[in-house]
VEXBA-27850 format. One line per 3 residues: number of its first residue (from 1); for each residue y, x, z of C-alpha. Coordinates in pm, 1 decimal. Layout:
<recs>
NUM = Y X Z; ... .
</recs>
This chain:
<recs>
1 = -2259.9 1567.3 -1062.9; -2157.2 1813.8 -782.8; -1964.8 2130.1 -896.4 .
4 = -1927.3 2472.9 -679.1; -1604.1 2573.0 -855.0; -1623.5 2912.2 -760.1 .
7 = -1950.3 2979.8 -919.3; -1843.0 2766.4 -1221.4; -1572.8 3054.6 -1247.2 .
10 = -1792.7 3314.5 -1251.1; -2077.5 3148.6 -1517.5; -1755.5 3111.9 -1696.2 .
13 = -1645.6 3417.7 -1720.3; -2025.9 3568.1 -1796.2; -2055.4 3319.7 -2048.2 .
16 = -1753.0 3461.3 -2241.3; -1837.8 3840.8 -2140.7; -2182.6 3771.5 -2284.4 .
19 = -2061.3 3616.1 -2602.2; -1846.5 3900.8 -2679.5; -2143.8 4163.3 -2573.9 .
22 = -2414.1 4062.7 -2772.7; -2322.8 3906.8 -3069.1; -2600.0 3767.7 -3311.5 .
25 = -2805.3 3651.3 -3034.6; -2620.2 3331.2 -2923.8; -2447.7 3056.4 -3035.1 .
28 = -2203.1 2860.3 -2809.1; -2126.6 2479.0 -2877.1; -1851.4 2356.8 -2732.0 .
31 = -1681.1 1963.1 -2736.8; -1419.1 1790.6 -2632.5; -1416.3 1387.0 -2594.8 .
34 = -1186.3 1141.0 -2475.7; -901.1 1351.2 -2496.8; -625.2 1044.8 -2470.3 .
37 = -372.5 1280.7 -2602.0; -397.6 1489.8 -2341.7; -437.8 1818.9 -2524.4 .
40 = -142.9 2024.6 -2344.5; -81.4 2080.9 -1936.5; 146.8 1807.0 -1910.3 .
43 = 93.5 1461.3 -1822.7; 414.2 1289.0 -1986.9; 319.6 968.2 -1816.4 .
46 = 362.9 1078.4 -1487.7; 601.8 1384.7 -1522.3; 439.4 1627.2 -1366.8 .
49 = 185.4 1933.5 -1471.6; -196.0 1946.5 -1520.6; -427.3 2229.3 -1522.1 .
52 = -662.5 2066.7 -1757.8; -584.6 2049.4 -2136.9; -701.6 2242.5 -2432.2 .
55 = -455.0 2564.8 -2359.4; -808.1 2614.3 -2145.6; -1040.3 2611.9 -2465.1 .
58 = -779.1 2814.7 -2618.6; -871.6 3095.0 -2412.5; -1269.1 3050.6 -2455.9 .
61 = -1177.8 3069.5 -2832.8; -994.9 3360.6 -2763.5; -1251.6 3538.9 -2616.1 .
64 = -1555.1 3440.5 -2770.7; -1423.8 3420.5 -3135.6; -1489.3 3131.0 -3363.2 .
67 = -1765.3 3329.6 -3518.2; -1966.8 3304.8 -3235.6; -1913.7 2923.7 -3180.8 .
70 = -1863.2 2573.0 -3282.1; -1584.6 2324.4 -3171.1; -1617.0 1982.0 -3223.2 .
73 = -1456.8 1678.0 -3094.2; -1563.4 1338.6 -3026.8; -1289.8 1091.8 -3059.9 .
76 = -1098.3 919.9 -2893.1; -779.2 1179.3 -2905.5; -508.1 947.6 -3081.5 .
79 = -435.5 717.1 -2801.9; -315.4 744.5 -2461.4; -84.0 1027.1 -2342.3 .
82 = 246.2 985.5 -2487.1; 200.4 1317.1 -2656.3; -4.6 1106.6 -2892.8 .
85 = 274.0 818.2 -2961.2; 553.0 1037.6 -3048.2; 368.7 1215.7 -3317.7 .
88 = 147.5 889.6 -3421.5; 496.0 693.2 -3435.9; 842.5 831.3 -3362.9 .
91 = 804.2 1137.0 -3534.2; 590.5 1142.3 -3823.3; 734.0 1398.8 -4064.4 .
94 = 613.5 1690.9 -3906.7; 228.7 1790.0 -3918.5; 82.8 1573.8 -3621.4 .
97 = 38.1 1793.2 -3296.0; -255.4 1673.2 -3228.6; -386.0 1809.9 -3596.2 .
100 = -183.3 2159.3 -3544.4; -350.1 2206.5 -3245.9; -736.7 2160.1 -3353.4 .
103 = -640.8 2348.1 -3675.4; -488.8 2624.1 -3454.8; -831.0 2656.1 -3237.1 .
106 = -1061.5 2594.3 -3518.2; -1242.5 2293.1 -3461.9; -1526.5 2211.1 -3682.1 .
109 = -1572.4 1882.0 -3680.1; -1465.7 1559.4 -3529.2; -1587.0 1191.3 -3498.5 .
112 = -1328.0 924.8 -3502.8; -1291.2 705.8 -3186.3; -1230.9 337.5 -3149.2 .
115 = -858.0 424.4 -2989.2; -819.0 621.9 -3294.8; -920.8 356.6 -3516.2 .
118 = -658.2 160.5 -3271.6; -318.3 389.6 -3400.1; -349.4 213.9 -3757.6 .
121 = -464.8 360.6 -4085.5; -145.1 506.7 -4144.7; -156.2 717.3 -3838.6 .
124 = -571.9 798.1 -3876.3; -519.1 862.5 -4264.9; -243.9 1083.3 -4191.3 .
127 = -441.4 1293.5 -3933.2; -751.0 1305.0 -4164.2; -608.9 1456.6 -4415.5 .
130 = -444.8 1718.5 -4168.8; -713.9 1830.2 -4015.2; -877.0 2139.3 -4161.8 .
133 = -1220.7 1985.8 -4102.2; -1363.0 1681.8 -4183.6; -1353.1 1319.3 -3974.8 .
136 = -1673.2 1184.8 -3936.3; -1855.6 798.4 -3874.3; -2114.6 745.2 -4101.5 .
139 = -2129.5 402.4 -3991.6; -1764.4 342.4 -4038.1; -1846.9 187.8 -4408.5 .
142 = -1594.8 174.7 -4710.8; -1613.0 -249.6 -4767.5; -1530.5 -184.4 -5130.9 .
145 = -1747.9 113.6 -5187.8; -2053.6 86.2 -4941.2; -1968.9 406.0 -4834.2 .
148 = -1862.3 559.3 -4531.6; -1516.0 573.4 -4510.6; -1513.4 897.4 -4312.4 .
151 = -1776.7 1174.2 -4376.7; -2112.2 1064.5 -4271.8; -2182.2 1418.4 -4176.9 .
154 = -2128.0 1826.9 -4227.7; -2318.2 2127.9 -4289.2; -2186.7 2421.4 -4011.7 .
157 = -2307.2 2763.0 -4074.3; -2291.1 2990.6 -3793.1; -2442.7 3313.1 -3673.4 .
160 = -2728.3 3299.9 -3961.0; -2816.6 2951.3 -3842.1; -2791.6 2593.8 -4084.9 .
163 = -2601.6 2312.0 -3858.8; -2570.9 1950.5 -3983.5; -2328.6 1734.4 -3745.0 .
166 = -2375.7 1374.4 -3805.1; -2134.2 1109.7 -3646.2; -2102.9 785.0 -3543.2 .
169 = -1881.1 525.1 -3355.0; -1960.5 257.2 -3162.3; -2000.8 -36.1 -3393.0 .
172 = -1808.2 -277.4 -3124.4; -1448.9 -216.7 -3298.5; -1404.1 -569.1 -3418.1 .
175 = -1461.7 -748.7 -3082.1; -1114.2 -514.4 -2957.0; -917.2 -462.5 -3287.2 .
178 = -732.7 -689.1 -3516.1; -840.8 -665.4 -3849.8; -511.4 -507.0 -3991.5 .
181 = -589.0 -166.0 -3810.1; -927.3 -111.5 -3990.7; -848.3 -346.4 -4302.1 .
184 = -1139.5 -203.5 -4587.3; -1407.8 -82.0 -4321.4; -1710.8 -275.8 -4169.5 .
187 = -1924.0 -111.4 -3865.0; -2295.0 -129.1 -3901.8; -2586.7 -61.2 -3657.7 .
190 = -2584.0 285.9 -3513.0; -2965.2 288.5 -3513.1; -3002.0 176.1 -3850.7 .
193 = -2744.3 416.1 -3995.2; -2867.0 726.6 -3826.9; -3218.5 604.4 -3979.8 .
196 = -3063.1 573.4 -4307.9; -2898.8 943.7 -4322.8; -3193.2 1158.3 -4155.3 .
199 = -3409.2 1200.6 -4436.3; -3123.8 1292.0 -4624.0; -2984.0 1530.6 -4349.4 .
202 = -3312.6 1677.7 -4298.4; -3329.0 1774.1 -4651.8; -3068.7 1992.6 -4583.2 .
205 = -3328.1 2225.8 -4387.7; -3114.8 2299.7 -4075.4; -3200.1 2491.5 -3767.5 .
208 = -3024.5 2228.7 -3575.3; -2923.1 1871.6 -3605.7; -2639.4 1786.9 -3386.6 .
211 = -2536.0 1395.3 -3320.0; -2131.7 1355.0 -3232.8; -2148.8 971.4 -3129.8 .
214 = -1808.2 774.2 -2984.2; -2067.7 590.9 -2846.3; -2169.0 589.4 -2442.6 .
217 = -2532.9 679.7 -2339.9; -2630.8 290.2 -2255.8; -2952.4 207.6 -2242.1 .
220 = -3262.5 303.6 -2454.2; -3352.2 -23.0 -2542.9; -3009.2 -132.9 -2696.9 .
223 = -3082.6 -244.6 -3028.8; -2795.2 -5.2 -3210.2; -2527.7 -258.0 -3203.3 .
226 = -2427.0 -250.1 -2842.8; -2122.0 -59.7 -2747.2; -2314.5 212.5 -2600.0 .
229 = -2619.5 325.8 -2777.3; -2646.7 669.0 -2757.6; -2987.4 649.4 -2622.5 .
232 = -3090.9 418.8 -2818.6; -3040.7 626.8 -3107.0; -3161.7 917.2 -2905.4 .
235 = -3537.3 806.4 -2840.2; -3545.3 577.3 -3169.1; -3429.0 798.0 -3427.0 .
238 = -3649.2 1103.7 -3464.8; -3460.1 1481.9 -3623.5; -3186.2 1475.3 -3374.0 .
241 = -3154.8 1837.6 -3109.8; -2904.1 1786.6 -2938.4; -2654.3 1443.4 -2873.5 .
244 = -2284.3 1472.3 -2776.7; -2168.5 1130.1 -2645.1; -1854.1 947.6 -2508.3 .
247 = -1655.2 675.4 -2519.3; -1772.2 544.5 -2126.3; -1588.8 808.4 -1982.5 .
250 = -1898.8 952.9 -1766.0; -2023.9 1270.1 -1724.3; -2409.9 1311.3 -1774.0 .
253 = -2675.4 1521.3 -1909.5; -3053.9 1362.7 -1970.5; -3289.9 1483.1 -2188.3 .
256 = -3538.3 1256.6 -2328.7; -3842.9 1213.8 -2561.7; -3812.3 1052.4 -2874.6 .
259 = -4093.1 865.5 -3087.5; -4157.3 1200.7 -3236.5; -4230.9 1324.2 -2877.5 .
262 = -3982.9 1599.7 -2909.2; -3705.4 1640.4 -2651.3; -3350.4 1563.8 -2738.1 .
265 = -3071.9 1676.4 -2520.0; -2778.0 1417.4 -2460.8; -2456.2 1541.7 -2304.9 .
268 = -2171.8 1285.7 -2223.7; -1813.1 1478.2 -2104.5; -1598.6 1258.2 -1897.0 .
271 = -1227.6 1181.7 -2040.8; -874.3 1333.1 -2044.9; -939.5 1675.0 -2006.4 .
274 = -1172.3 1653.6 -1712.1; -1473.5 1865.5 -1850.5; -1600.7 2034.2 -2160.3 .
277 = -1935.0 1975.1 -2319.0; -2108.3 2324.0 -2345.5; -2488.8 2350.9 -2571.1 .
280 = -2580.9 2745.3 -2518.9; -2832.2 2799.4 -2821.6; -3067.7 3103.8 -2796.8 .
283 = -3141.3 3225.7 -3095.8; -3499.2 3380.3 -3156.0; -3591.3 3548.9 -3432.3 .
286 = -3939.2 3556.9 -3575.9; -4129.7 3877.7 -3750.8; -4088.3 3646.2 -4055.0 .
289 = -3723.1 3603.5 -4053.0; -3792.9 3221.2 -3906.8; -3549.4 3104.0 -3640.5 .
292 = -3649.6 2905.5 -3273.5; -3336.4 2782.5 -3146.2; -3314.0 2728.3 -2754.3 .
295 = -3114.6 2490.1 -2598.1; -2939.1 2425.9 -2264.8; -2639.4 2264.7 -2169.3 .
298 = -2380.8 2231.8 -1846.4; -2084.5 2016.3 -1835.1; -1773.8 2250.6 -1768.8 .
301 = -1488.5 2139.4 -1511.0; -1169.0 2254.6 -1747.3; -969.0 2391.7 -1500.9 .
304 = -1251.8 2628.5 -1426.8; -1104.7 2774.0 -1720.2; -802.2 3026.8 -1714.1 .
307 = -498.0 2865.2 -1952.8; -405.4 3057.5 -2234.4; -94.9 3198.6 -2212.4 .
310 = -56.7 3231.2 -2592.1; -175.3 2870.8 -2677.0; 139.3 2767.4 -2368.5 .
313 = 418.0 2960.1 -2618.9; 304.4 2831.0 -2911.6; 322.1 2493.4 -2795.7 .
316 = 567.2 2493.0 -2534.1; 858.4 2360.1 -2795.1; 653.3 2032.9 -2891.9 .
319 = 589.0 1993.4 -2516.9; 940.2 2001.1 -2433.0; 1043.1 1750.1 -2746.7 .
322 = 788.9 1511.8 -2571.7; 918.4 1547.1 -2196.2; 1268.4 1479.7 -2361.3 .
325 = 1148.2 1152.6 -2530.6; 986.4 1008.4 -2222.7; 1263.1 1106.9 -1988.5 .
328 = 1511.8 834.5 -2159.7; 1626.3 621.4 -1918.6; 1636.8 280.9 -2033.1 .
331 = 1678.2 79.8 -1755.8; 1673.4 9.7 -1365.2; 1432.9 -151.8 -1159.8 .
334 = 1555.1 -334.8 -810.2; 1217.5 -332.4 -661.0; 898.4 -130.1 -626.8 .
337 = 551.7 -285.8 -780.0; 195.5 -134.5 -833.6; -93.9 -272.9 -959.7 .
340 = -293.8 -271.3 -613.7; -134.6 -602.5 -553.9; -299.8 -725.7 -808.1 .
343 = -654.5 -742.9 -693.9; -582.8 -1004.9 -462.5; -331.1 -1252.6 -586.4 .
346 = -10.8 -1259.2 -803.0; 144.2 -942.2 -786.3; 491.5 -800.1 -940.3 .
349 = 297.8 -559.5 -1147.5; 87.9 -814.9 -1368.2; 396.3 -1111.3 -1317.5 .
352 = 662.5 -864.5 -1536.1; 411.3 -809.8 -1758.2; 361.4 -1228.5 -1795.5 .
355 = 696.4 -1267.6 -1755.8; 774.5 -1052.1 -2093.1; 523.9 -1201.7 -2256.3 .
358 = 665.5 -1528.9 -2211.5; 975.6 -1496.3 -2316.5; 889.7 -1278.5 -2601.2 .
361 = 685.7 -1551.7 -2763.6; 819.5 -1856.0 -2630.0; 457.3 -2008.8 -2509.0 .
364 = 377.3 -2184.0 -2250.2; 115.2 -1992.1 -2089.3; 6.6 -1624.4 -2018.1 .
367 = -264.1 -1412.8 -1998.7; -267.2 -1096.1 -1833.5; -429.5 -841.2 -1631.2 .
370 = -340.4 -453.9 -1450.4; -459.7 -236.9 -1737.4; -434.7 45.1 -1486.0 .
373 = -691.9 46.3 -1175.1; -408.3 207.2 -936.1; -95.2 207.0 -1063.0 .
376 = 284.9 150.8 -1004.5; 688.5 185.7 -1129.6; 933.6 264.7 -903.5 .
379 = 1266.5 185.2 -783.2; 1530.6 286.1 -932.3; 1617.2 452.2 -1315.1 .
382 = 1334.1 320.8 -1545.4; 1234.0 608.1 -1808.6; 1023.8 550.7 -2104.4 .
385 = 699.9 734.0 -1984.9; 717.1 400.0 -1667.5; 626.1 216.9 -1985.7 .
388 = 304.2 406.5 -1987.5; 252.4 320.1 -1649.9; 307.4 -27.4 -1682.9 .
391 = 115.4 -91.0 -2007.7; -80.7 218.6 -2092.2; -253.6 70.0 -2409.9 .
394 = -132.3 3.9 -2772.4; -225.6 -356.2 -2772.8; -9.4 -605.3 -2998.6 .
397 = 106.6 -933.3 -2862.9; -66.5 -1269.2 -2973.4; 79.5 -1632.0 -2974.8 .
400 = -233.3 -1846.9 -3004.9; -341.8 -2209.8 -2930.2; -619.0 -2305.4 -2674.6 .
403 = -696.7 -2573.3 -2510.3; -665.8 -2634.9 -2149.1; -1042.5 -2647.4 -2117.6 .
406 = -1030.5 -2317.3 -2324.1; -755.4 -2192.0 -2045.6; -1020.5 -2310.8 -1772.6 .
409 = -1341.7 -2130.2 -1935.3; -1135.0 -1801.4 -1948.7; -1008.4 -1780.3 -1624.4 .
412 = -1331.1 -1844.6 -1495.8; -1494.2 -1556.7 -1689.3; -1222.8 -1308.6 -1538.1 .
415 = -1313.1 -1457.5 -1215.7; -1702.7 -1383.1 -1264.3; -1620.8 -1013.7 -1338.5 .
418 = -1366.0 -1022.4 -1037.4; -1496.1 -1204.2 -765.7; -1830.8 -1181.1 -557.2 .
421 = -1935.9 -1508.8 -442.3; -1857.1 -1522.2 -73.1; -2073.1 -1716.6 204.0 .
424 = -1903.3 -1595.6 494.7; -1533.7 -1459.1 626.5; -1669.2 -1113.6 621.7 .
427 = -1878.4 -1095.8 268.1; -1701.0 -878.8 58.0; -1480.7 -1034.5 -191.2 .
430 = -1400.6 -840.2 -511.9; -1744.0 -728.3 -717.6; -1854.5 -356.6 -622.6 .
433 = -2105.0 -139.6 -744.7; -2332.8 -117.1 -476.0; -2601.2 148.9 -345.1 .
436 = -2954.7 50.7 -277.0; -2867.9 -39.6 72.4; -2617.7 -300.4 -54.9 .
439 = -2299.6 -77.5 4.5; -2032.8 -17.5 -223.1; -2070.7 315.3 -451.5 .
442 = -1787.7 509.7 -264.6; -1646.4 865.4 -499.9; -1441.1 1066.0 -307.7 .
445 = -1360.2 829.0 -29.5; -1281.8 507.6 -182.9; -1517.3 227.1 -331.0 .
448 = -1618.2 193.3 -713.2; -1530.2 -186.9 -888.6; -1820.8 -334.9 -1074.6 .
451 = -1625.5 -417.3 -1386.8; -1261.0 -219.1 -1509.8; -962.7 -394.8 -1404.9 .
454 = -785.1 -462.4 -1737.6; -1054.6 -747.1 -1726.4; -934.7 -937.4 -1408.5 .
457 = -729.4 -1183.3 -1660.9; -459.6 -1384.9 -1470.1; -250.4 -1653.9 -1616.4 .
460 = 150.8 -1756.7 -1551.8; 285.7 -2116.0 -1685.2; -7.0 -2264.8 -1492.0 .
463 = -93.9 -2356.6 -1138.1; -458.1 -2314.9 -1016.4; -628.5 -2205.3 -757.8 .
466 = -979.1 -1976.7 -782.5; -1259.6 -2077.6 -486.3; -1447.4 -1746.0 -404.7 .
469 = -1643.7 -1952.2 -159.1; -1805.1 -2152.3 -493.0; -2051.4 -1978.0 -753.6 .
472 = -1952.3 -1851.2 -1082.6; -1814.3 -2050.9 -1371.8; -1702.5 -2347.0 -1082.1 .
475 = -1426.3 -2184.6 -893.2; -1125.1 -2228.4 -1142.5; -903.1 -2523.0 -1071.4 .
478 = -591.5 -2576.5 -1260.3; -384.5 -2921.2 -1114.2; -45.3 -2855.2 -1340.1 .
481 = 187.3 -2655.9 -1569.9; 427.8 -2479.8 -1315.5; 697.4 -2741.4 -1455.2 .
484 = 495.6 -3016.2 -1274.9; 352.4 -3119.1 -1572.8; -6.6 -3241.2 -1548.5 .
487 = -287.3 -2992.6 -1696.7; -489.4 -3144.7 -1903.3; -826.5 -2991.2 -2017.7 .
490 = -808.0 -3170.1 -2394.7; -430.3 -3051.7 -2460.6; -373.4 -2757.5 -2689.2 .
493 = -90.1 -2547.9 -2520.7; 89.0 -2206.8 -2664.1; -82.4 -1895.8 -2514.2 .
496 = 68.4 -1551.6 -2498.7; -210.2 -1284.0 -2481.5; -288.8 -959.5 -2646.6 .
499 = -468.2 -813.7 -2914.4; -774.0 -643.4 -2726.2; -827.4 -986.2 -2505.6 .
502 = -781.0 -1243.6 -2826.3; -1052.3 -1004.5 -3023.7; -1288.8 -1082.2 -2754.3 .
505 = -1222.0 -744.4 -2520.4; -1404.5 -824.2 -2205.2; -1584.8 -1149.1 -2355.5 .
508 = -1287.4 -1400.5 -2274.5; -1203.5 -1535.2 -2561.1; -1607.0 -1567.5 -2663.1 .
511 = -1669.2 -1690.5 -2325.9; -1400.5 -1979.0 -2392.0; -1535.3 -2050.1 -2754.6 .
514 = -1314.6 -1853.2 -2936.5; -1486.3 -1598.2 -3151.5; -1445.1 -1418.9 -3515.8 .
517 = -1284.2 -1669.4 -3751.9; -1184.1 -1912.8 -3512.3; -941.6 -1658.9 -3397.5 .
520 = -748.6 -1645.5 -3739.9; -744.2 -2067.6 -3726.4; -583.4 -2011.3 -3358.7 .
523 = -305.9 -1768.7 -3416.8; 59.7 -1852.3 -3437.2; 202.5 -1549.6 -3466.9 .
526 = 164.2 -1155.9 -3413.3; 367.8 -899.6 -3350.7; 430.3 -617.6 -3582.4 .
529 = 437.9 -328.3 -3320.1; 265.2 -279.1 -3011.6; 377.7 -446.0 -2705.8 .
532 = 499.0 -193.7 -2512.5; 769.4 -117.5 -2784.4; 876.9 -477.4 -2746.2 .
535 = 861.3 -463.9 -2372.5; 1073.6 -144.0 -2373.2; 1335.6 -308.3 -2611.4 .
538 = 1316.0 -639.4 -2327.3; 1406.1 -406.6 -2047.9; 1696.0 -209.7 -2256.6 .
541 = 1881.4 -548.8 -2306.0; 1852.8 -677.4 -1940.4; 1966.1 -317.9 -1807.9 .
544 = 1801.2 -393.7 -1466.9; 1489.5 -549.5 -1376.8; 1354.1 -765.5 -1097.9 .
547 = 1001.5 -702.6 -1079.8; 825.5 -1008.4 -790.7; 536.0 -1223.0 -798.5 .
550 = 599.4 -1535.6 -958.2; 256.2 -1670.1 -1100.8; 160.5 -2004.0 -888.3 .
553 = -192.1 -1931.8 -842.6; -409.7 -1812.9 -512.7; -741.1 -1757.0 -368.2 .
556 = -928.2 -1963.7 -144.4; -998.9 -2029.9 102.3; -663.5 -1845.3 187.0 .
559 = -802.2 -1703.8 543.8; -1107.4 -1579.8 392.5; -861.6 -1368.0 139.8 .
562 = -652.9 -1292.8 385.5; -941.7 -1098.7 587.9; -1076.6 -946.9 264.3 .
565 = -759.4 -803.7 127.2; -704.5 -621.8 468.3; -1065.1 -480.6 448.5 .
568 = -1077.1 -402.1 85.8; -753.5 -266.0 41.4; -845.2 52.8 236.8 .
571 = -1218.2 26.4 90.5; -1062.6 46.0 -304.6; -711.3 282.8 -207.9 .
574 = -813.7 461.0 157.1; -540.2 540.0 355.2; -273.1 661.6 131.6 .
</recs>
């Protein structure tokens, strides 16, 4: 979606002037999703300032006046920036930012997210019962009750019109999540469970019936289970108006028909800040007193928006505790590394991250992949917010047993998600997503992967080669253990791997023949924190770090690889 910034500025600024004009005749709906803690104009990962964060909203609110509108967010907001750690776990006596700051701007209603669901009921609990609004999933269901564990929905009333918000999460939590961090809740069907509450909802009599759904759009023939089924709910589940979506990290409006043959709008707004989900409703009012709601909707850029300068001072202390906190140094590193090394072989971005694992657990093997699609640490004094950089989720580290034909089977699903299968020197390589004329999908310059890096699994503790030249599922070949020691595909071995991958993230572990139970049968041991802590504490008692490839493990044929990786290097990264 193409943006002319300068007349974004201006429907912005009309869209406020009008609100404040004519009240009674519009309402304004406005959400946020996929926040990853980034809720003030500061990106404590990388240090430096954004000019996208809510201290935009802030001044929307400002000028339009709660009254007139209704804020809701769409989950997703307890994970990421490291605004989000220090108030999920280093400080957690104070009321949690992220709670102030919704409170403070007046939000109505939020869905929970699966990277919420990720902090830990202590840290989700905690936030719930801050917030001055109510958490919703109604598919998120109490095991011990049958009830949702969050609010299934909530009744909004605004500018004389009846609003129910219903929400939902994408039921594919368990296949990412160890039990522990959602211990008492199950995740059902989102088709079924939006069937389930409409009659009841409708009941209500509303004007408007608004979905909130941690789900992406998908497809409209997903069956409700899939990780995105926003549409599926859409054209299946007749009553809903209007759909606010996320989770994929997209930006897209459709609207479609649904078995009722009524239209239903579906919005999905990007991630971190980038946009805000706007629903203008226009509201008409019959001779009788009945009211027609409207609808149309526009994704927002948020730095379309001018920053509230009041929002800034209020927050500008918590801000400043954070920058503090991530500018410990605890560390040095003697070398460069980024994660752009890792498309193409070992790299000393993905081997520190093996090499950690390793020695933290003791096994003999590691899994591993760049969680980040461009990434890098530097040089020099290592600070906390590098740990960000270098492993930017809150995954816990495994210790499980597989066997070597186990080890085989998931290397050689990373490999199908990786690799294309090459014929020739000059086929391209790593898997795009490609235009109708075959060519990669290129935004702003640089080519689009097919699948998200953090699924390109590599191992260390092994050698092996992977054959791009052969098809899918026969290019893995594993001769040893890097002590010499032969491989062999019946042999159980130690594996060090994280939480997200051993849950089935990605399909690995399924892929290899590990799924639900088996898992529990498989683990040694788990650690009680997430693994960046434990990485952090790793670099604090070596002082200075070393970080170079290691892993034994290439791609052939080697000249083949050779030609790609000069190609593709400028087709992913350009020329910078």
């Amino acid at each position: 979606m193409k943006y002319n910034k300068l007349s974004l500025i201006i429907a912005v600024a009309g869209l406020i002037a009008f609100s404040c004009t004519r009240p009674g005749e519009r309402l304004e709906i406005y959400t946020t999703t996929d926040l990853h803690g980034m809720l003030l104009p500061f990106d404590n990962t990388e240090g430096e300032s954004t000019d996208r964060s809510l201290a935009n909203l802030a001044s929307l609110v400002k000028a339009g006046g709660n009254a007139n509108m209704i804020l809701l967010d769409n989950g997703d907001i307890l994970q990421g920036d490291p605004l989000a750690y220090y108030y999920n776990f280093v400080d957690t006596t104070e009321t949690h930012v992220i709670a102030d700051i919704l409170n403070y701007l007046g939000y109505d209603a939020a869905t929970v997210g699966n990277h919420d669901i990720e902090a830990g009921h202590n840290v989700y609990d905690r936030v719930r019962r801050e917030y001055n609004f109510p958490m919703l999933a109604a598919n998120a269901v109490d095991i011990t009750t049958g009830k949702p564990y969050f609010e299934p929905y909530t009744v909004i009333r605004k500018k004389g019109l009846k609003v129910v918000v219903f929400g939902l999460i994408t039921p594919s939590v368990p296949r990412w999540l160890p039990e522990s961090l959602y211990h008492g809740i199950r995740f059902e069907n989102m088709i079924s469970t939006a069937r389930r509450w409409m009659p009841e909802m409708l009941a209500e009599e509303p004007d408007l019936v608004i979905g909130l759904f941690h789900s992406g759009m998908g497809d409209e023939r997903d069956r409700g289970d899939d990780e995105n089924s926003t549409l599926a709910v859409a054209m299946n589940v007749p009553g809903f108006d209007v759909i606010f979506c996320g989770h994929d990290h997209r930006q897209e409006i459709k609207e479609v028909i649904n078995d009722a043959g009524k239209k239903v709008l579906v919005l999905d707004g990007g991630s971190r800040a980038e946009a805000l989900m706007n629903v203008t409703v226009e509201i008409e009012r019959g001779a009788d007193g009945s009211i027609t709601p409207d609808l149309s909707g526009r994704i927002i850029p948020m730095n379309t928006i001018p920053e509230s300068t009041a929002f800034l001072k209020r927050y500008s202390a918590a801000s400043a505790r954070v920058r503090e906190y991530t500018s410990e140094v605890i560390g040095r590193s003697s070398a460069r590394a980024t994660t752009r090394d890792a498309f193409f072989g070992p790299s000393a971005f993905v081997d520190l991250i093996h090499l950690m694992q390793l020695e933290l657990t003791g096994a003999r093997v590691s899994l591993a992949a760049p969680l980040s699609f461009d990434q890098s640490i530097d040089r020099g004094e290592l600070r906390i917010r590098d740990m960000y950089r270098l492993y930017r989720f809150e995954n816990f580290l495994y210790t499980v047993n597989m066997t070597g034909g186990e080890i085989d089977r998931h290397l050689e699903h990373a490999a199908g998600q990786w690799f294309e299968t090459m014929e020739k020197s000059s086929d391209y390589m790593l898997r795009y997503r490609y235009n109708e004329d075959g060519r990669p999908v290129m935004v702003n310059g640089t080519a689009r992967l097919r699948n998200p890096s953090y699924n390109f699994e590599s191992a260390m503790g092994i050698r092996y080669t992977v054959d791009v030249s052969k098809p899918q599922g026969a290019r893995v070949n594993i001769t040893s253990l890097s002590d010499g020691t032969p491989f062999s595909y019946s042999e159980t071995y130690t594996v060090a791997v994280n939480s997200y991958r051993a849950n089935g993230g990605g399909g690995h572990f399924p892929a290899a023949g590990i799924t639900g139970r088996e898992l529990e049968k498989r683990l040694v041991s788990a650690t009680e924190r997430d693994l960046r802590h434990y990485m952090t504490e790793w670099i604090r008692e070596r002082g200075t770090i070393s970080p170079e490839p290691l892993s034994e493990w290439s791609i052939i044929p080697a000249e083949w690889a050779a030609g790609a990786e000069k190609r593709e290097r400028q087709l992913l990264f350009g020329s910078n």
